[in-house]
VEXMIZA-220446 format. One line per field, with one value per residue (C-alpha): residue in three letters; chain; residue number from 1; z, y, x. Coordinates in Angstrom, 1 decimal. Layout:
VEXMIZA-220446
res = (ALA | ...)
chain = (A | ...)
n = (NUM | ...)
pz = (Z | ...)
py = (Y | ...)
px = (X | ...)
//
This chain:
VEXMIZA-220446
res = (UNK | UNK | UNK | UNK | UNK | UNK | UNK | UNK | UNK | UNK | UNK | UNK | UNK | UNK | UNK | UNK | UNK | UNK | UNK | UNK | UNK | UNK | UNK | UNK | UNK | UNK | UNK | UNK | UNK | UNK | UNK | UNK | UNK | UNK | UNK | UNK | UNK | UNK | UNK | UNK | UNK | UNK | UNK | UNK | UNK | UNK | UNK | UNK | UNK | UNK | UNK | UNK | UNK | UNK | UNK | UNK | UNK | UNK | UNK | UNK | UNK | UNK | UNK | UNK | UNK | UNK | UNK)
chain = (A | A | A | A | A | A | A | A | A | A | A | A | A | A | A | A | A | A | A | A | A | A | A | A | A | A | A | A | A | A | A | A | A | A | A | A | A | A | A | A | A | A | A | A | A | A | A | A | A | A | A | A | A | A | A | A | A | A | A | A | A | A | A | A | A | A | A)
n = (1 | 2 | 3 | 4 | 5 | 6 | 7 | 8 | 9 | 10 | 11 | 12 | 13 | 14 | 15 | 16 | 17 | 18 | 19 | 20 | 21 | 22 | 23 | 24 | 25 | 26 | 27 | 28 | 29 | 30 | 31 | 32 | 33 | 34 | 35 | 36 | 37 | 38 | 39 | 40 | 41 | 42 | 43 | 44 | 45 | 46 | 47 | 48 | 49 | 50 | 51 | 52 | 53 | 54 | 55 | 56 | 57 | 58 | 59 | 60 | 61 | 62 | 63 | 64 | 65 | 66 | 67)
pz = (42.9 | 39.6 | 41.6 | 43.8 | 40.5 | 38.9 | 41.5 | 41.8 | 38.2 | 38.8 | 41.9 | 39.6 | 36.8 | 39.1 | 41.1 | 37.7 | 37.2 | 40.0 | 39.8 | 36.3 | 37.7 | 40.4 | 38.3 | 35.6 | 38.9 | 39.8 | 36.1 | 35.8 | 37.7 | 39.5 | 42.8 | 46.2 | 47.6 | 44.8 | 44.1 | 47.5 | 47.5 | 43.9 | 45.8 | 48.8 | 46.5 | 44.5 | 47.5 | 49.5 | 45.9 | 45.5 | 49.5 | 48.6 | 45.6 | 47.5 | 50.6 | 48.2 | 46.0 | 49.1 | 51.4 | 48.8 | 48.6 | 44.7 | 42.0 | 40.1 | 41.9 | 40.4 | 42.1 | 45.9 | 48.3 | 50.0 | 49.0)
py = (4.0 | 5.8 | 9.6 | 8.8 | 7.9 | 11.0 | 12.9 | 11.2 | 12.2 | 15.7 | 15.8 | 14.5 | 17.0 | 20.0 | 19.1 | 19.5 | 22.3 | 23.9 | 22.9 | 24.0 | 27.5 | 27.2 | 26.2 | 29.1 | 31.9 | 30.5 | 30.7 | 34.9 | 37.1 | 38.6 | 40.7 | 38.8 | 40.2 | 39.6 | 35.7 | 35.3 | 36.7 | 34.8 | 31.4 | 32.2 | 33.2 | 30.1 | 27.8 | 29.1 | 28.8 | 25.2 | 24.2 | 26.1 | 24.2 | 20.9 | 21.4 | 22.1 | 19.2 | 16.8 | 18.5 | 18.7 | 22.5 | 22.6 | 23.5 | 20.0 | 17.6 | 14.4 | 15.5 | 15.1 | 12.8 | 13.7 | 13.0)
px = (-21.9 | -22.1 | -22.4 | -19.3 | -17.5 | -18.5 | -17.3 | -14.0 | -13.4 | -15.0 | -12.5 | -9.5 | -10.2 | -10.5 | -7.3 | -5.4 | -6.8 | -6.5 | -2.5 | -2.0 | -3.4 | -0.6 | 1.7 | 1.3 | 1.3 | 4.6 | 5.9 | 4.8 | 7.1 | 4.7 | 5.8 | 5.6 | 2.9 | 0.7 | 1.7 | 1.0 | -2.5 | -3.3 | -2.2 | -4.4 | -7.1 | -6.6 | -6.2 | -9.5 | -11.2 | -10.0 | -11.2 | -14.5 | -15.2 | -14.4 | -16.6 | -19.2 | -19.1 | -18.6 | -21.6 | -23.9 | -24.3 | -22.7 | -25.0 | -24.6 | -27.0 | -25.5 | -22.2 | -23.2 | -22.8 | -25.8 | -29.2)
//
């Protein structure tokens, strides 16, 4: 119970993250074609980081689900 609560919060605290990040790329006026490559970037990063931490292939082993 205490690891899925940790990851909750560890899930919480990157999802703000991760949307500050987003939210700064849409406040620089960047050109189009690069915005739209930093979101993808940002977006595969985010998915990435989240199959990790739920499949148990992140670096922090009180983080996974798994055993």
């Amino acid at each position: 119970m205490e690891s899925l609560i940790s990851l909750l919060v560890t899930v919480i605290v990157l999802g703000l993250v991760f949307w500050l990040v987003w939210w700064v790329l849409g406040q620089i006026p960047l050109p189009e074609p690069f915005r739209t490559v930093a979101i993808v970037l940002l977006g595969l990063i985010a998915v990435l980081i989240l199959l990790s931490l739920l499949f148990g292939w992140a670096p922090f082993p009180h983080l996974r689900l798994t055993r």
